[in-house]
PASEBA-1860 file (N, C-alpha, C; in nm, 3 decimals):
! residues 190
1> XXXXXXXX> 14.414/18.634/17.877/14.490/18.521/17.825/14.490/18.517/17.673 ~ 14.449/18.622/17.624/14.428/18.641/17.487/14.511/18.724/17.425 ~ 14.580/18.704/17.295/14.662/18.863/17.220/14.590/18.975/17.225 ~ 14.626/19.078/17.233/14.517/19.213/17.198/14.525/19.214/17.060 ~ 14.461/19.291/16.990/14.440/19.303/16.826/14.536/19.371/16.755 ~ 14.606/19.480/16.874/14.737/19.527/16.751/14.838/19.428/16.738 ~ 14.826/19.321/16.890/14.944/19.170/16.867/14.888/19.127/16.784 ~ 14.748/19.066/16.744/14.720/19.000/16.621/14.786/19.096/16.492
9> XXXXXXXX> 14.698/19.197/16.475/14.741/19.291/16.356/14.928/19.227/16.326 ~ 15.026/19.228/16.415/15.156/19.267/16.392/15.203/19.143/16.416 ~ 15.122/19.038/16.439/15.133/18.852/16.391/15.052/18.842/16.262 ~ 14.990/18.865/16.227/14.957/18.865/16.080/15.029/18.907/16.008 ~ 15.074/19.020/16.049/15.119/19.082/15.910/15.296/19.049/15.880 ~ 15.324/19.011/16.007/15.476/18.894/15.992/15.465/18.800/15.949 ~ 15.372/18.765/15.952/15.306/18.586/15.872/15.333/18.582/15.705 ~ 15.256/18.728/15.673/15.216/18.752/15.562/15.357/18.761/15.443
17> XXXXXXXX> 15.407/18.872/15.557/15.516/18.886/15.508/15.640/18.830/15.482 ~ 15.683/18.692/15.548/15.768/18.627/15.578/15.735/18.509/15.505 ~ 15.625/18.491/15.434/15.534/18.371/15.414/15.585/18.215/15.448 ~ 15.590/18.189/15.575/15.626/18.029/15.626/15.524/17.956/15.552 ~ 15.614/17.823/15.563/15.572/17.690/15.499/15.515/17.641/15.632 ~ 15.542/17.619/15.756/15.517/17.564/15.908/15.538/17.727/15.988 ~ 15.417/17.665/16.050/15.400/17.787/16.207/15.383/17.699/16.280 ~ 15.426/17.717/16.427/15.392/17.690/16.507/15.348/17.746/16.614
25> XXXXXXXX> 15.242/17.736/16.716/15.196/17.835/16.773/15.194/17.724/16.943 ~ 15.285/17.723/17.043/15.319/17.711/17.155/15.180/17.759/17.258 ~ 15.080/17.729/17.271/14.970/17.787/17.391/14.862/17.824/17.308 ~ 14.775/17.776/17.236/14.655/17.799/17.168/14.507/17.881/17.265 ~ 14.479/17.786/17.354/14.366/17.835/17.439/14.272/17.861/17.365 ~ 14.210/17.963/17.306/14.064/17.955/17.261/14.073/17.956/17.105 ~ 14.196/17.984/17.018/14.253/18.009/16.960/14.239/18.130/16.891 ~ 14.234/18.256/16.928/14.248/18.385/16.909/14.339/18.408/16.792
33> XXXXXXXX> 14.465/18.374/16.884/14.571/18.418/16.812/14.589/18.319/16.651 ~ 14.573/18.225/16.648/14.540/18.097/16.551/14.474/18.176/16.460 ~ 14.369/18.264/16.438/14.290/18.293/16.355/14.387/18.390/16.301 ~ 14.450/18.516/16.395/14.558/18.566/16.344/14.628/18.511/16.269 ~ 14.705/18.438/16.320/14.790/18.344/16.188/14.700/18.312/16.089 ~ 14.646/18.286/16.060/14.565/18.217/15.929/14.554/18.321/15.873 ~ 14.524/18.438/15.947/14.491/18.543/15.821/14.608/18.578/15.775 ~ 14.695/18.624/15.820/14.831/18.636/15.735/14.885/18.499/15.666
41> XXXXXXXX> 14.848/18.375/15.700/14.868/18.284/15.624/14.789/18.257/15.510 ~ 14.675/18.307/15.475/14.563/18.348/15.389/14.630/18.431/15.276 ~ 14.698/18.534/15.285/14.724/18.626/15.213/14.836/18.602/15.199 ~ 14.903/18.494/15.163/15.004/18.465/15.138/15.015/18.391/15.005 ~ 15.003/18.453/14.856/14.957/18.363/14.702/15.040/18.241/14.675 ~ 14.938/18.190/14.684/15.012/18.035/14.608/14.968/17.949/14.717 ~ 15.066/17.826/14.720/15.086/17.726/14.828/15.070/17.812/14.963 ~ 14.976/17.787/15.053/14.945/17.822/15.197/15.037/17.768/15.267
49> XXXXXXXX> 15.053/17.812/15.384/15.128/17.758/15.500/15.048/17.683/15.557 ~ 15.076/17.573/15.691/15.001/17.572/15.779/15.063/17.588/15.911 ~ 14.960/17.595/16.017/14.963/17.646/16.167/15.005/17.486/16.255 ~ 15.004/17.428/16.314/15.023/17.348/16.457/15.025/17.453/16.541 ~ 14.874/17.399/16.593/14.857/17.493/16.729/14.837/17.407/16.900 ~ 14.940/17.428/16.986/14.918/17.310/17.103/14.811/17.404/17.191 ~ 14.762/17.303/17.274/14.659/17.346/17.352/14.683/17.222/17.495 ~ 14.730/17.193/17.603/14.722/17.097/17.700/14.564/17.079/17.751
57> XXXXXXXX> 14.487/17.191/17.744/14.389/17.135/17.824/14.251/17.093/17.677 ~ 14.262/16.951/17.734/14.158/16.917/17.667/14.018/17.000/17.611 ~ 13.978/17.061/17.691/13.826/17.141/17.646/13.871/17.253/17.595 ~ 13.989/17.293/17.620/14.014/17.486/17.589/14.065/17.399/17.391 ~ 14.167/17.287/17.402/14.170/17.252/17.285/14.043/17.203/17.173 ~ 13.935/17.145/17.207/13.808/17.110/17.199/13.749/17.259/17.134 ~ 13.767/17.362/17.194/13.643/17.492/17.194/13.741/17.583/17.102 ~ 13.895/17.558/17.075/14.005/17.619/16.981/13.941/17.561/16.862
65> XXXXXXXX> 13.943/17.429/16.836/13.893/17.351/16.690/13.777/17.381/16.657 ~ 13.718/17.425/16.714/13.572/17.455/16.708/13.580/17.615/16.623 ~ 13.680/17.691/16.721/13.656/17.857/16.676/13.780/17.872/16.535 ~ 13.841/17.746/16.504/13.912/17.763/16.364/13.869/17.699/16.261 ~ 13.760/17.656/16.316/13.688/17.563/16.185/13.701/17.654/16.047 ~ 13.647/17.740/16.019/13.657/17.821/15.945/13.774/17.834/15.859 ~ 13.885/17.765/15.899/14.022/17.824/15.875/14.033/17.675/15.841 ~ 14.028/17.559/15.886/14.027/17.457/15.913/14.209/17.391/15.840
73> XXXXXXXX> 14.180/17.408/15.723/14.277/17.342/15.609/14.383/17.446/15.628 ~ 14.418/17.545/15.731/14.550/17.599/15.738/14.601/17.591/15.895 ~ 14.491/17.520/16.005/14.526/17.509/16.122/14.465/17.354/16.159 ~ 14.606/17.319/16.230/14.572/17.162/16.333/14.556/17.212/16.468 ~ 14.499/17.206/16.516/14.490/17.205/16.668/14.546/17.096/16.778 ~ 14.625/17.121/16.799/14.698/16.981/16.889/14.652/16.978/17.028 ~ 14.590/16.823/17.105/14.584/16.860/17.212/14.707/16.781/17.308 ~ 14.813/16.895/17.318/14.880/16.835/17.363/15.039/16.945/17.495
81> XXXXXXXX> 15.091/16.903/17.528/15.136/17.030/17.623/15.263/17.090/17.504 ~ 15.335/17.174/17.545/15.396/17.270/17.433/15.540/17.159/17.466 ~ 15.567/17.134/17.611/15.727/17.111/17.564/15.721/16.944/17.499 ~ 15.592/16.871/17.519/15.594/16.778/17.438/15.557/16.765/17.312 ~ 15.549/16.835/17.267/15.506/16.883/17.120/15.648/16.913/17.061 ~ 15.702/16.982/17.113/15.856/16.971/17.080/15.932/16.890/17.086 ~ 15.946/16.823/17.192/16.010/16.697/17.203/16.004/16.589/17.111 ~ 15.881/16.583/17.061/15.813/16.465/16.945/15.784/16.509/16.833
89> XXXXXXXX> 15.797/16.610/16.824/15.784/16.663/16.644/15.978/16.635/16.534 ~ 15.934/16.595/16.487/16.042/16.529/16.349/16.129/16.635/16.336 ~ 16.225/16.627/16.373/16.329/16.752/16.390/16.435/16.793/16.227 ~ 16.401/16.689/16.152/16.419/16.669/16.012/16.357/16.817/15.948 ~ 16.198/16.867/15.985/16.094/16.941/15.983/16.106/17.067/16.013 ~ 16.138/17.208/15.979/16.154/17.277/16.042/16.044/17.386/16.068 ~ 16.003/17.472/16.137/15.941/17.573/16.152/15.968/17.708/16.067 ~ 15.879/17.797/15.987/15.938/17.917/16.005/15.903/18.010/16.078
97> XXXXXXXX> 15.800/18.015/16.134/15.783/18.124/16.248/15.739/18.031/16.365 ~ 15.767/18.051/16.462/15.647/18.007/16.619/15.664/18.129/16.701 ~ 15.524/18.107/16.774/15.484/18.153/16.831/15.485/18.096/17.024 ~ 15.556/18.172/17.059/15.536/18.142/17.227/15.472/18.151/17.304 ~ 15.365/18.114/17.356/15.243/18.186/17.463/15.168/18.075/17.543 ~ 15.262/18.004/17.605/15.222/17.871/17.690/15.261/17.908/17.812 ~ 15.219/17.803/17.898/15.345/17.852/18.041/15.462/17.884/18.072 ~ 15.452/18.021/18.130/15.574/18.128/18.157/15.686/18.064/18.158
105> XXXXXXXX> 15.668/17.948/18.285/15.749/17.892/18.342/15.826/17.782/18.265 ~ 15.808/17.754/18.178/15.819/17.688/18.056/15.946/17.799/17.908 ~ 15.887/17.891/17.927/15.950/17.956/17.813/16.116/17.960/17.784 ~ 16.174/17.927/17.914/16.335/17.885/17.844/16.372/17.780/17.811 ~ 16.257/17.650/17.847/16.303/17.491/17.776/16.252/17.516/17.688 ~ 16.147/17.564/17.629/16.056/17.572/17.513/16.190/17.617/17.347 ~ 16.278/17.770/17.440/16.354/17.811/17.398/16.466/17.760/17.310 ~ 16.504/17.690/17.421/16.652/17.586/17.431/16.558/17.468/17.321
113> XXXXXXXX> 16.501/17.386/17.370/16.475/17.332/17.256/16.403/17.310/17.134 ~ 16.407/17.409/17.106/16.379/17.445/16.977/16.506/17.514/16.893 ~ 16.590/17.554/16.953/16.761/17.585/16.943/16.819/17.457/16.902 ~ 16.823/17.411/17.054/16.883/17.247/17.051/16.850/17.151/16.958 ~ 16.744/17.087/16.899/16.680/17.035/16.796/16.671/17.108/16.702 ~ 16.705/17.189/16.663/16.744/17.301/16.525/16.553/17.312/16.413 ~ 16.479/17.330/16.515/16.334/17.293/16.494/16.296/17.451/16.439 ~ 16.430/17.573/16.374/16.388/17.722/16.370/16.434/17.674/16.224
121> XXXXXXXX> 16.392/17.746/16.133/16.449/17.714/15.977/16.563/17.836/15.964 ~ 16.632/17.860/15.919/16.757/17.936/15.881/16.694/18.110/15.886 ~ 16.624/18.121/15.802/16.559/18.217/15.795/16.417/18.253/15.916 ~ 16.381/18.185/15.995/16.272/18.190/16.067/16.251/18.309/16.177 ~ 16.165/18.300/16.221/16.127/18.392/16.340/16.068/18.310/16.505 ~ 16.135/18.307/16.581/16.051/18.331/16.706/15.989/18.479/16.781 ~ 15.856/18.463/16.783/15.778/18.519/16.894/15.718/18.512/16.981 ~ 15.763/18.602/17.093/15.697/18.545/17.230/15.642/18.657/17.292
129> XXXXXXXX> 15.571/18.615/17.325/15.444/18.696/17.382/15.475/18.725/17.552 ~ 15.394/18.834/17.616/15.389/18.894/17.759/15.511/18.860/17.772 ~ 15.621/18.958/17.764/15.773/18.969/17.758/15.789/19.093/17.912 ~ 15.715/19.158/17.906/15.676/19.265/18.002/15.559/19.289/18.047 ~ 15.531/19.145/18.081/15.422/19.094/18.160/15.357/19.213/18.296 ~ 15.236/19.245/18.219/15.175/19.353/18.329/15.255/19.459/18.339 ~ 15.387/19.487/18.253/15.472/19.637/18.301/15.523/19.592/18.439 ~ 15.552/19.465/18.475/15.602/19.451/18.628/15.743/19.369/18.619
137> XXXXXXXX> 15.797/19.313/18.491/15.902/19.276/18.483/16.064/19.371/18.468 ~ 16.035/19.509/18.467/16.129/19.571/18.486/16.140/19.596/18.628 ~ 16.067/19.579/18.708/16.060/19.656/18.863/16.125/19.519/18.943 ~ 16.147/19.413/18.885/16.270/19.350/18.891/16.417/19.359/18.938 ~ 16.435/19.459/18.846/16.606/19.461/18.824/16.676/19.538/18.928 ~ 16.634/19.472/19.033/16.679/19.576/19.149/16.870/19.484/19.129 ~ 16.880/19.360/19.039/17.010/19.348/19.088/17.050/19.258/18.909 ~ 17.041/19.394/18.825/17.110/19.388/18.720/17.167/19.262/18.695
145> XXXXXXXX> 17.143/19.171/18.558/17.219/19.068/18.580/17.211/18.957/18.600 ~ 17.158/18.915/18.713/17.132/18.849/18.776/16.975/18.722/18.742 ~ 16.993/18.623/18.736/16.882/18.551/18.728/16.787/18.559/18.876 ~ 16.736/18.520/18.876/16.630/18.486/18.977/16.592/18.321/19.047 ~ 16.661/18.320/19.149/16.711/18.207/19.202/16.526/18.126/19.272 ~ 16.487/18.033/19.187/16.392/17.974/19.222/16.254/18.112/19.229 ~ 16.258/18.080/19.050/16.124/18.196/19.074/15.970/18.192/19.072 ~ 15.912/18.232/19.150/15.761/18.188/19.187/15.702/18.265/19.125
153> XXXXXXXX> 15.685/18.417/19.082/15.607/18.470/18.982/15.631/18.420/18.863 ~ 15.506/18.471/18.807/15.475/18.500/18.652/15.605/18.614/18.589 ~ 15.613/18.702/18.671/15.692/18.842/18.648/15.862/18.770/18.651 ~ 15.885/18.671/18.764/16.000/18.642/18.756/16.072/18.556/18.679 ~ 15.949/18.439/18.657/16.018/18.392/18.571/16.012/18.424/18.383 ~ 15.940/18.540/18.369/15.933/18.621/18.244/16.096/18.691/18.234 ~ 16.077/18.780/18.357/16.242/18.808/18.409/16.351/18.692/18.335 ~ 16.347/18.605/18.398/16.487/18.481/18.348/16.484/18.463/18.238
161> XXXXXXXX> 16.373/18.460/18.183/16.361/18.392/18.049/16.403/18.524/17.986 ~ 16.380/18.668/18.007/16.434/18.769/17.862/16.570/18.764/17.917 ~ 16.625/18.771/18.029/16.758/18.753/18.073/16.861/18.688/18.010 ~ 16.761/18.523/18.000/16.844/18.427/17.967/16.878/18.482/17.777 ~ 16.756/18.507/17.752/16.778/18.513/17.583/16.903/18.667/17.570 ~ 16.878/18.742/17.612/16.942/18.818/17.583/17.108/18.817/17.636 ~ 17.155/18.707/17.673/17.247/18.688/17.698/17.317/18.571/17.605 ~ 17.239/18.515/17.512/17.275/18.372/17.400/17.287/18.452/17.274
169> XXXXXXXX> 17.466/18.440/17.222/17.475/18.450/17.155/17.448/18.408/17.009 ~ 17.361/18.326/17.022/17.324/18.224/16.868/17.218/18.280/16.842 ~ 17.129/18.389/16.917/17.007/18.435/16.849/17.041/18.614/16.913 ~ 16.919/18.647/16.751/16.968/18.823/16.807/16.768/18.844/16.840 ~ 16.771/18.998/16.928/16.648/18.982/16.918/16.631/19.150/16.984 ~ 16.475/19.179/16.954/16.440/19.275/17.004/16.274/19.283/17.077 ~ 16.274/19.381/17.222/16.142/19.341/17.233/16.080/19.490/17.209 ~ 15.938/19.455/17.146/15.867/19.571/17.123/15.749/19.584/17.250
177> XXXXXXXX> 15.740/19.697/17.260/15.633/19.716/17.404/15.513/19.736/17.349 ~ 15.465/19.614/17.261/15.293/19.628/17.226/15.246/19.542/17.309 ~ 15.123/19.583/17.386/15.089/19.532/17.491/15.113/19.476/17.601 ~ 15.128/19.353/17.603/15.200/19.312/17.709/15.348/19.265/17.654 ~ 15.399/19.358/17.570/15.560/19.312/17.541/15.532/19.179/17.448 ~ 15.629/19.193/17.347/15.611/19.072/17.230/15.789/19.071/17.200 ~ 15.876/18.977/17.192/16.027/18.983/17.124/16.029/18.916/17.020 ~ 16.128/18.947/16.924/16.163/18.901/16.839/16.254/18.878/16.823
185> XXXXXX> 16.287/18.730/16.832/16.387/18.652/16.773/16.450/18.623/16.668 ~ 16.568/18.601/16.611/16.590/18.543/16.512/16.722/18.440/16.536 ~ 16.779/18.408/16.492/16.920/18.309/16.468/17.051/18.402/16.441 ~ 17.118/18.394/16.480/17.206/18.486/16.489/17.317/18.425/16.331 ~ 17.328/18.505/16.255/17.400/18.449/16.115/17.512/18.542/16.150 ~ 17.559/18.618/16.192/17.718/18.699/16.217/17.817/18.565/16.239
END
């Protein structure tokens, strides 16, 4: 339930490079990936960014604040679920990078609104994590196309969700096969 280290390595170093004013990070858990961000938000001169990191379950959010202390003044730890964190964050406000890694089943409202509420800054990045969840989301496509009518895996509804994105013209994107699959989003300016 954790990034592997070349996903950290290649979330840092987009951090770094892109230098956001707001991250947001969608599924915290112990906060692994959180520390990632900070470090590319670290090495970023001048004015720092900061992180909003959601976490729904109370103790996994509890034992996240705990393992970013360190970082403290570039990460909030929210304990709170991802699509309400969206829903209630000041849409005035924008993000420049987030990060996706909450429930699967979740990842195309998460999508949509953050689209819909225009919560991506012009220039920003979405990333989302286990895109090719276990290497089992291609063994899928037995019917090209096609969504997945009421889906009960992890695999399927990973399925809908790259489906769905890669079929919306308002964002362009590509997925890279580091680890468990990571995409990259952007806003489509054509």
């Amino acid at each position: 339930m954790m990034i592997s280290p070349t996903q950290g390595q290649v979330i840092s170093t987009l951090i770094s490079a892109i230098r956001p004013k707001r991250v947001l990070e969608l599924g915290c858990f112990v906060g692994n990936s959180a520390l990632w961000i900070a470090e590319g938000l670290s090495k970023v001169p001048g004015k720092k960014g900061h992180l909003w990191t959601c976490e729904i379950d109370p103790k996994m959010a509890a034992f996240a604040t705990e393992n970013v202390e360190m970082v403290g003044d570039l990460v909030t730890v929210v304990n709170s679920s991802a699509q309400e964190f969206l829903d209630s964050w000041d849409a005035k406000v924008q993000f420049d990078f987030i990060f996706i890694d909450a429930d699967k089943g979740g990842y195309i409202s998460y999508y949509e609104t953050i689209l819909s509420r225009n919560l991506l800054s012009h220039s920003g990045i979405i990333l989302v994590d286990n895109v090719l969840f276990n290497d089992s989301v291609h063994l899928l496509d037995s019917q090209p196309g096609q969504m997945i009518k009421k889906p009960k895996s992890i695999s399927e509804k990973i399925y809908n969700f790259n489906l769905y994105v890669s079929r919306d013209n308002r964002t362009e994107q590509v997925v890279l096969p580091i680890f468990d699959g990571i995409t990259i989003i952007r806003l489509n300016h054509a």
